[in-house]
C-alpha positions in Angstrom: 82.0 -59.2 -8.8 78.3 -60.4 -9.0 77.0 -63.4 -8.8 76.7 -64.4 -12.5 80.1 -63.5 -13.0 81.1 -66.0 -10.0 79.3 -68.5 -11.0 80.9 -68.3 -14.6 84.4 -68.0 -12.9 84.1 -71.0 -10.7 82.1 -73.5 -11.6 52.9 -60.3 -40.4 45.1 -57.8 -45.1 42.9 -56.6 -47.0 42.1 -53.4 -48.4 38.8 -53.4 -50.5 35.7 -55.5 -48.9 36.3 -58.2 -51.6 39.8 -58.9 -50.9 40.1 -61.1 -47.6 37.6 -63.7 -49.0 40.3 -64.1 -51.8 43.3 -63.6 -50.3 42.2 -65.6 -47.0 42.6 -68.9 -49.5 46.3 -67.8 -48.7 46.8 -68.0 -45.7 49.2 -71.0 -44.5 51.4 -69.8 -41.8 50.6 -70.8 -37.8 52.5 -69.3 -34.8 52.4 -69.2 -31.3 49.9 -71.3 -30.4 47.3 -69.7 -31.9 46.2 -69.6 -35.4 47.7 -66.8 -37.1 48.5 -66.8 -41.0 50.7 -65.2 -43.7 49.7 -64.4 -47.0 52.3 -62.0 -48.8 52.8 -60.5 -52.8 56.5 -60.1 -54.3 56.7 -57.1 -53.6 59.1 -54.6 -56.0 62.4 -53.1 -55.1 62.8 -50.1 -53.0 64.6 -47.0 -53.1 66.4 -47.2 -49.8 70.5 -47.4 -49.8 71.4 -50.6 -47.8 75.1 -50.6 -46.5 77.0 -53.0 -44.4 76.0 -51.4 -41.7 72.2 -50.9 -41.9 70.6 -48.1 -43.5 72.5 -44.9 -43.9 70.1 -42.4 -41.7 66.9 -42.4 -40.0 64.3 -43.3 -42.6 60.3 -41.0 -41.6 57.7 -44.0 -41.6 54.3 -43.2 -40.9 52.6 -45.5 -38.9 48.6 -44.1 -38.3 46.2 -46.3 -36.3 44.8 -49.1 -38.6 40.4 -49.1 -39.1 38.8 -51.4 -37.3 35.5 -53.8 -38.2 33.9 -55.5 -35.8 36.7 -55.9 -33.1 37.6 -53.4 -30.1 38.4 -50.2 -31.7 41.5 -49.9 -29.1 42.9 -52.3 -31.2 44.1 -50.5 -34.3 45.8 -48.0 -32.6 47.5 -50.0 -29.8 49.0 -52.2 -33.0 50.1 -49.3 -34.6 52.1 -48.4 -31.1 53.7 -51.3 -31.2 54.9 -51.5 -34.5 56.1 -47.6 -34.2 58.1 -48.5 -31.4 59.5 -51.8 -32.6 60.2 -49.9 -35.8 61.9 -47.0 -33.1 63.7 -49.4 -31.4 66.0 -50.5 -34.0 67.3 -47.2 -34.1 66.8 -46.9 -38.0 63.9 -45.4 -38.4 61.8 -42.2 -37.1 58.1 -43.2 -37.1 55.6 -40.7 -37.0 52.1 -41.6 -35.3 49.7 -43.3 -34.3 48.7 -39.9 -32.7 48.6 -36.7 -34.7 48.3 -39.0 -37.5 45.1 -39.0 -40.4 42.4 -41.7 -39.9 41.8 -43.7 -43.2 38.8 -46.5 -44.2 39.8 -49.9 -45.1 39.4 -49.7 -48.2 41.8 -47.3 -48.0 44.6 -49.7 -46.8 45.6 -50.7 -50.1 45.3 -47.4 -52.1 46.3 -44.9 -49.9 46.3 -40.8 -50.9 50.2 -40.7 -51.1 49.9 -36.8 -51.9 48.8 -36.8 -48.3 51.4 -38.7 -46.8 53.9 -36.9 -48.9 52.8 -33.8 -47.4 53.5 -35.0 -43.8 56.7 -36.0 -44.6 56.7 -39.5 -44.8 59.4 -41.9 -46.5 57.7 -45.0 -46.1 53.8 -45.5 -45.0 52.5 -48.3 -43.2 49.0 -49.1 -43.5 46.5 -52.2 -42.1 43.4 -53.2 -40.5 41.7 -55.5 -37.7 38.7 -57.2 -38.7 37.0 -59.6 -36.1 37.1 -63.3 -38.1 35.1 -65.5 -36.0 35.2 -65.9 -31.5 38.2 -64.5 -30.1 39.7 -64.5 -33.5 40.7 -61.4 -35.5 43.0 -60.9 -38.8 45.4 -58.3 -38.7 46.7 -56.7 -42.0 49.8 -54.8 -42.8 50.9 -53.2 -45.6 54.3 -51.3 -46.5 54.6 -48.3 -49.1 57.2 -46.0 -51.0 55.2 -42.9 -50.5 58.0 -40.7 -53.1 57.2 -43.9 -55.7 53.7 -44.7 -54.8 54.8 -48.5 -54.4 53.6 -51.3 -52.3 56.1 -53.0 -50.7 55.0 -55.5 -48.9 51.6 -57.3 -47.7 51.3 -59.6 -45.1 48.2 -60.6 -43.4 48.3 -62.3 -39.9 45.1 -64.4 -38.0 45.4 -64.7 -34.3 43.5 -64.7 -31.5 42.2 -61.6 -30.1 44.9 -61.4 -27.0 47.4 -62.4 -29.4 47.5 -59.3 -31.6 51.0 -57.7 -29.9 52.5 -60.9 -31.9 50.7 -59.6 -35.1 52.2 -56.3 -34.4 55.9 -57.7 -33.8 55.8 -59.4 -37.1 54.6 -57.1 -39.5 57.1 -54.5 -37.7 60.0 -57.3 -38.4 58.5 -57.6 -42.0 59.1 -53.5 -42.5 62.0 -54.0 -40.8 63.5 -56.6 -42.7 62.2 -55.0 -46.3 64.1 -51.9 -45.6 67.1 -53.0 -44.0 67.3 -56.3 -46.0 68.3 -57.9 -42.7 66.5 -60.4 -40.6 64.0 -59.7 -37.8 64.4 -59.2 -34.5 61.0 -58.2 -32.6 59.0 -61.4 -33.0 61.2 -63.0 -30.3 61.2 -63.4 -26.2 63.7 -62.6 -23.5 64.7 -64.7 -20.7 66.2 -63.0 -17.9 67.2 -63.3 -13.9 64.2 -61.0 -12.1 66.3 -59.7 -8.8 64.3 -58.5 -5.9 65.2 -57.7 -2.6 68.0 -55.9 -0.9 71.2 -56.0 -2.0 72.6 -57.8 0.7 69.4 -60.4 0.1 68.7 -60.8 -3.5 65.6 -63.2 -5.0 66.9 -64.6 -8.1 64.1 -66.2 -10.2 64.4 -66.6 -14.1 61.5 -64.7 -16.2 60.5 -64.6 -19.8 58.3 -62.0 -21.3 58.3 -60.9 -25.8 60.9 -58.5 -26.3 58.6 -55.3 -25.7 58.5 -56.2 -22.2 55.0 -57.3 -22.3 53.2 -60.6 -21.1 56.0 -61.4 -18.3 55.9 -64.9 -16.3 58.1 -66.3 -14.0 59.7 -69.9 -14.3 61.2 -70.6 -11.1 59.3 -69.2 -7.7 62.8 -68.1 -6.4 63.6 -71.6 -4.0 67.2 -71.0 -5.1 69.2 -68.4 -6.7 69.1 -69.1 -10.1 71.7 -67.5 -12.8 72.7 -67.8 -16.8 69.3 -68.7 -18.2 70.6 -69.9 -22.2 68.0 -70.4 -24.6 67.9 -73.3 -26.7 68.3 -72.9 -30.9 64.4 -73.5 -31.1 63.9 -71.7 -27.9 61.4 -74.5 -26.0 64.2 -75.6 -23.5 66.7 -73.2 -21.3 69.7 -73.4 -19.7 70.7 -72.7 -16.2 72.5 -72.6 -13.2 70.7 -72.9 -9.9 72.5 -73.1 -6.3 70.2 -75.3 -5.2 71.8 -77.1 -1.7 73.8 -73.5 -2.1 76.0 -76.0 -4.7 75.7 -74.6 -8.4 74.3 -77.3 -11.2 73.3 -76.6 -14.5 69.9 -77.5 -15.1 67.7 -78.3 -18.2 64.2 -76.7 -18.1 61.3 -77.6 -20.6 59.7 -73.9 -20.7 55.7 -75.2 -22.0 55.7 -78.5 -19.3 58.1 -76.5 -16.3 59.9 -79.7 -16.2 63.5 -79.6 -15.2 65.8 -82.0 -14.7 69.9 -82.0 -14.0 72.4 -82.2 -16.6 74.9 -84.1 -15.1 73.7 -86.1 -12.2 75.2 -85.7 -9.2 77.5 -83.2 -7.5 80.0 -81.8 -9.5 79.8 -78.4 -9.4 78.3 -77.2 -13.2 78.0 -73.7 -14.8 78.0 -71.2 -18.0 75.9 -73.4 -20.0 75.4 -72.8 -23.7 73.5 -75.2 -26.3 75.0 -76.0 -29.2 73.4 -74.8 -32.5 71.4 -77.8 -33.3 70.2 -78.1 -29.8 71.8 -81.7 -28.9 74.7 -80.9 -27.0 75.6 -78.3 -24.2 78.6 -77.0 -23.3 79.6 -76.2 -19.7 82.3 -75.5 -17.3 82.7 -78.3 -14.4 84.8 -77.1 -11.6 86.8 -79.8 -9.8 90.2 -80.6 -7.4 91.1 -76.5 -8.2 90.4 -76.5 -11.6 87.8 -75.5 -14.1 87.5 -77.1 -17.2 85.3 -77.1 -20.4 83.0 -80.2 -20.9 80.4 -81.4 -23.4 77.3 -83.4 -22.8 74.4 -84.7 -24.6 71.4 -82.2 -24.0 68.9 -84.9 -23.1 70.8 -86.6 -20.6 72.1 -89.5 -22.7 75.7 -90.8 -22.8 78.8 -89.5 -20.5 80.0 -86.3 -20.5 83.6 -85.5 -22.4 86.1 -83.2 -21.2 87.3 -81.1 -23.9 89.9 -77.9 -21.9 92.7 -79.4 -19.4 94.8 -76.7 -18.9 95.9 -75.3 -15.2 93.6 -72.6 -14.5 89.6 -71.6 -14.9 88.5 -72.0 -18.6 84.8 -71.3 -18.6 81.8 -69.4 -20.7 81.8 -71.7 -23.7 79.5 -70.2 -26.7 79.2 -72.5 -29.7 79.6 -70.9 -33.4 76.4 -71.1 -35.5 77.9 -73.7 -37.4 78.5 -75.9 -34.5 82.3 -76.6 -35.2 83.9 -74.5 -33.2 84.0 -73.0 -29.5 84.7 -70.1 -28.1 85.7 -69.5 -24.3 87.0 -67.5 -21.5 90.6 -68.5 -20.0 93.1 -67.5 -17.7 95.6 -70.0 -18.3 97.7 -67.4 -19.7 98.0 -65.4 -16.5 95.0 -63.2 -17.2 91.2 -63.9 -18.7 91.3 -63.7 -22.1 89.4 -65.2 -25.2 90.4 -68.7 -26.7 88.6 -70.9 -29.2 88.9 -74.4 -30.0 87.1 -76.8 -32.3 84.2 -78.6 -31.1 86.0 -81.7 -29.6 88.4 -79.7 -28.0 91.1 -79.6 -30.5 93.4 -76.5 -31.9 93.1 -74.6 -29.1 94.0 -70.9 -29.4 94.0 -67.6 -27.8 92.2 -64.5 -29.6 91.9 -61.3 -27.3 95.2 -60.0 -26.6 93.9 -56.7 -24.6 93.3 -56.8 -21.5 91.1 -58.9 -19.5 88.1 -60.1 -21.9 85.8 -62.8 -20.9 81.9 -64.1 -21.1 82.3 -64.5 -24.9 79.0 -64.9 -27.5 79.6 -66.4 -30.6 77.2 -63.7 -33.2 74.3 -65.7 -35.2 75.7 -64.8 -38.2 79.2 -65.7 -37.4 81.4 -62.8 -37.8 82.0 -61.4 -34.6 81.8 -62.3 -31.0 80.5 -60.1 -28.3 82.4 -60.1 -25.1 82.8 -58.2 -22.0 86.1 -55.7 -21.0 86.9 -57.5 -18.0 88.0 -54.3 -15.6 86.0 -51.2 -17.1 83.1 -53.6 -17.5 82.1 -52.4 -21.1 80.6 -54.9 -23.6 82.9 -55.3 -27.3 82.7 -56.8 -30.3 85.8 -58.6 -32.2 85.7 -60.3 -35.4 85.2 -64.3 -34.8 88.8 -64.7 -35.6 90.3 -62.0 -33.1 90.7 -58.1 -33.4 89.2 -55.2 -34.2 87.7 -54.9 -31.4 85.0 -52.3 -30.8 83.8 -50.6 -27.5 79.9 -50.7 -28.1 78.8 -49.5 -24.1 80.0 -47.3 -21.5 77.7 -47.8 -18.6 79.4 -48.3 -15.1 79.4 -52.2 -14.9 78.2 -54.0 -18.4 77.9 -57.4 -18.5 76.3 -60.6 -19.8 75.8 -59.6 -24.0 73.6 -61.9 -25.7 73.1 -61.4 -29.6 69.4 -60.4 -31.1 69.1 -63.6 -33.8 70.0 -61.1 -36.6 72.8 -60.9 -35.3 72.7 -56.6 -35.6 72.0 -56.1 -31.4 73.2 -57.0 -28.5 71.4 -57.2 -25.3 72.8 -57.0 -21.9 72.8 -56.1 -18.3 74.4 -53.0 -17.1 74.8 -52.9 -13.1 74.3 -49.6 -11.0 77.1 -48.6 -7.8 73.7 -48.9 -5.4 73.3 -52.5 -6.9 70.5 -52.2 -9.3 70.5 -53.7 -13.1 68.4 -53.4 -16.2 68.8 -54.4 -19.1 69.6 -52.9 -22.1 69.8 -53.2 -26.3 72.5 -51.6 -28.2 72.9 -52.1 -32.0 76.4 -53.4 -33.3 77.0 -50.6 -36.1 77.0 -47.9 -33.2 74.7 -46.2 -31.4 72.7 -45.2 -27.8 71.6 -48.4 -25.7 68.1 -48.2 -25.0 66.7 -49.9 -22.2 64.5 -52.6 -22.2 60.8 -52.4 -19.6 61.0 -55.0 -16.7 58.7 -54.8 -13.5 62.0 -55.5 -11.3 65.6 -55.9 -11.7 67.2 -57.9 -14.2 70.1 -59.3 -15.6 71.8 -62.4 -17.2 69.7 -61.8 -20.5 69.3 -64.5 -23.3 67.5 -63.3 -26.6 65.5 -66.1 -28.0 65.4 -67.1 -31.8 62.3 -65.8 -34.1 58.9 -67.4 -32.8 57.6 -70.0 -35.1 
């Protein structure tokens, strides 16, 4: 059994010249640190069947490389790449381009030839540009269109700093996204994740973040201790984690901007499988003590005493909040084998939920309907309504394990293990489909999905 798994057992514009200067004046949204803006139309309804599940097939977007004015003419199409292949990723639509794809002006970006577009194929076009808007500072522009209806459907415009423009990219792809599905984004966020290096027999655990593309990767602990279950916090600033630092696990608090970390419960007592609660002032944890493993509760910023919530004989362990913050779920084998359970928040109305066989490292889903959970045994990660049963089987890699939910609430990421001792992670949508694997420079696993960037 790894590590991970141990340590939870035991312890978003302009088309014609005129139009920026106007619509500019819009502009009110900031991100990210730099100073990137929205400015958006209601757009009209579109002609794409929406069901439970997503959209019913692959909808043909064209995504061509946006014109450029005045900034580095890589730009347009390296934004166009990304928002193809966030677009790809979700497994919903089939984008065609940048390469192959027509060039078009500007001015061109809000009236586009449709008979054109039509011809190649296309469902849906997505159009833009990048115009440099002062030092360092360019505006990106996206567009979405009906090409069968000749209809704009939506226009978003996005100022950021020049090294900032895969963020630009991310958000108009979650705009698209989120117009044609009628679901909430997903690309506009960051992973955090345990980089493994090393022999097998020899691992370096440090924690990484990087944007859920893979790209602008940094490390947050220099690998002084094995570190494990990073957790993001609701407004993702703050993580999680467990650290065997004095080879004793703790959970630790970590402010991701400052680097400052301190413990969450002072002391000893061996801590792990922290998991915030929703509105980011309490965490839940397992404490381990006297042969026994129990659920606890503590103030996220260090104030007031802990509370015990589980007592029962036996390991309970891997609590995950609901989004509403009154209820718990957690892994158990108090009833002879690890199975699911969930309680209300102070520990009350305890009950079990999986009845298969062995189920643990439960994930409460953002939208509240499901948990994810992994098939202790065959190692595959499920699904199960929030109230127990029908399960589904969504992975059948050798060893699965660690799912964490996208903030939609329509993925779920995880790590799947190889027999040599390797690990990647991986995405895999909740309707059904293939996993696809997400680009790290090394090893990973343990993966937390942040919520949207602000």
């Amino acid at each position: 059994m790894r590590l991970s798994r141990h340590c939870e057992r035991s312890e978003a514009i302009h088309g014609r010249a005129g139009w920026i200067a106007s619509s500019l004046a819009l502009i009110a949204m900031t991100f990210g640190g730099a100073s990137p803006a929205l400015a958006q139309s209601e757009p009209p309804p579109v002609d794409v069947e929406v069901t439970s599940g997503g959209v019913n097939s692959a909808i043909t977007i064209a995504v061509p490389a946006m014109p450029v004015d005045g900034a580095d003419l890589a730009l347009g199409r390296n934004i166009a790449g990304v928002i193809a292949s966030g677009l790809r990723s979700s497994g919903r639509f089939s984008p065609l381009g940048p390469a192959g794809l027509p060039n078009y002006s500007i001015a061109q970006a809000d009236a586009p030839a449709f008979g054109e577009w039509r011809g190649l194929g296309a469902n849906q076009l997505v159009t833009g540009f990048v115009r440099a808007t002062g030092p360092g500072q360019i505006t990106v522009g996206c567009y979405l269109y009906d090409v069968g209806a000749g209809r704009e459907l939506v226009r978003q415009g996005y100022q950021v700093t020049a090294d900032n423009w895969r963020r630009a990219a991310n958000k108009c792809a979650d705009a698209i996204y989120s117009r044609l599905t009628g679901e909430g984004g997903f690309l506009d966020t960051r992973v955090v994740f345990v980089a493994e290096t090393g022999p097998k027999t020899n691992r370096q655990k440090r924690i990484a973040i990087m944007d859920s593309d893979g790209s602008n990767l940094r490390y947050l602990t220099e690998g002084e201790a094995t570190v494990v279950t990073p957790r993001f916090s609701p407004d993702g600033s703050r993580l999680a984690y467990v650290s065997y630092q004095g080879r004793r696990a703790r959970v630790w608090v970590l402010d991701i901007a400052s680097g400052q970390k301190r413990l969450l419960v002072p002391g000893l007592a061996l801590t792990s499988a922290p998991r915030f609660s929703p509105d980011g002032n309490r965490i839940a944890y397992a404490l381990s003590a006297n042969g026994n493993t129990d659920i606890w509760i503590a103030n996220a910023d260090g104030s007031g005493a802990p509370r015990q919530l589980t007592s029962a004989p036996g390991i309970d362990t891997a609590p995950s909040f609901s989004p509403d913050g009154r209820r718990i779920v957690f892994e158990s084998d108090r009833g002879g084998s690890q199975q699911l359970y969930v309680m209300d928040a102070d520990g009350s109305n305890q009950r079990r939920i999986s009845f298969g066989g062995p189920a643990g490292s439960p994930a409460w889903s953002p939208r509240g309907d499901k948990i994810a959970f992994v098939r202790v045994g065959a190692f595959r990660i499920g699904v199960m309504n929030a109230g127990g049963g029908s399960e589904q089987t969504l992975t059948d890699g050798w060893q699965d394990e660690s799912p964490s939910w996208a903030p939609n609430g329509q993925f779920v990421m995880f790590n799947r293990f190889t027999r040599d001792g390797r690990s990647s992670l991986f995405a895999v949508p909740v309707g059904g489909g293939t996993a696809r694997r997400l680009p790290t420079p090394q090893d990973g696993s343990d993966p937390s999905w942040s919520p949207l960037q602000r």
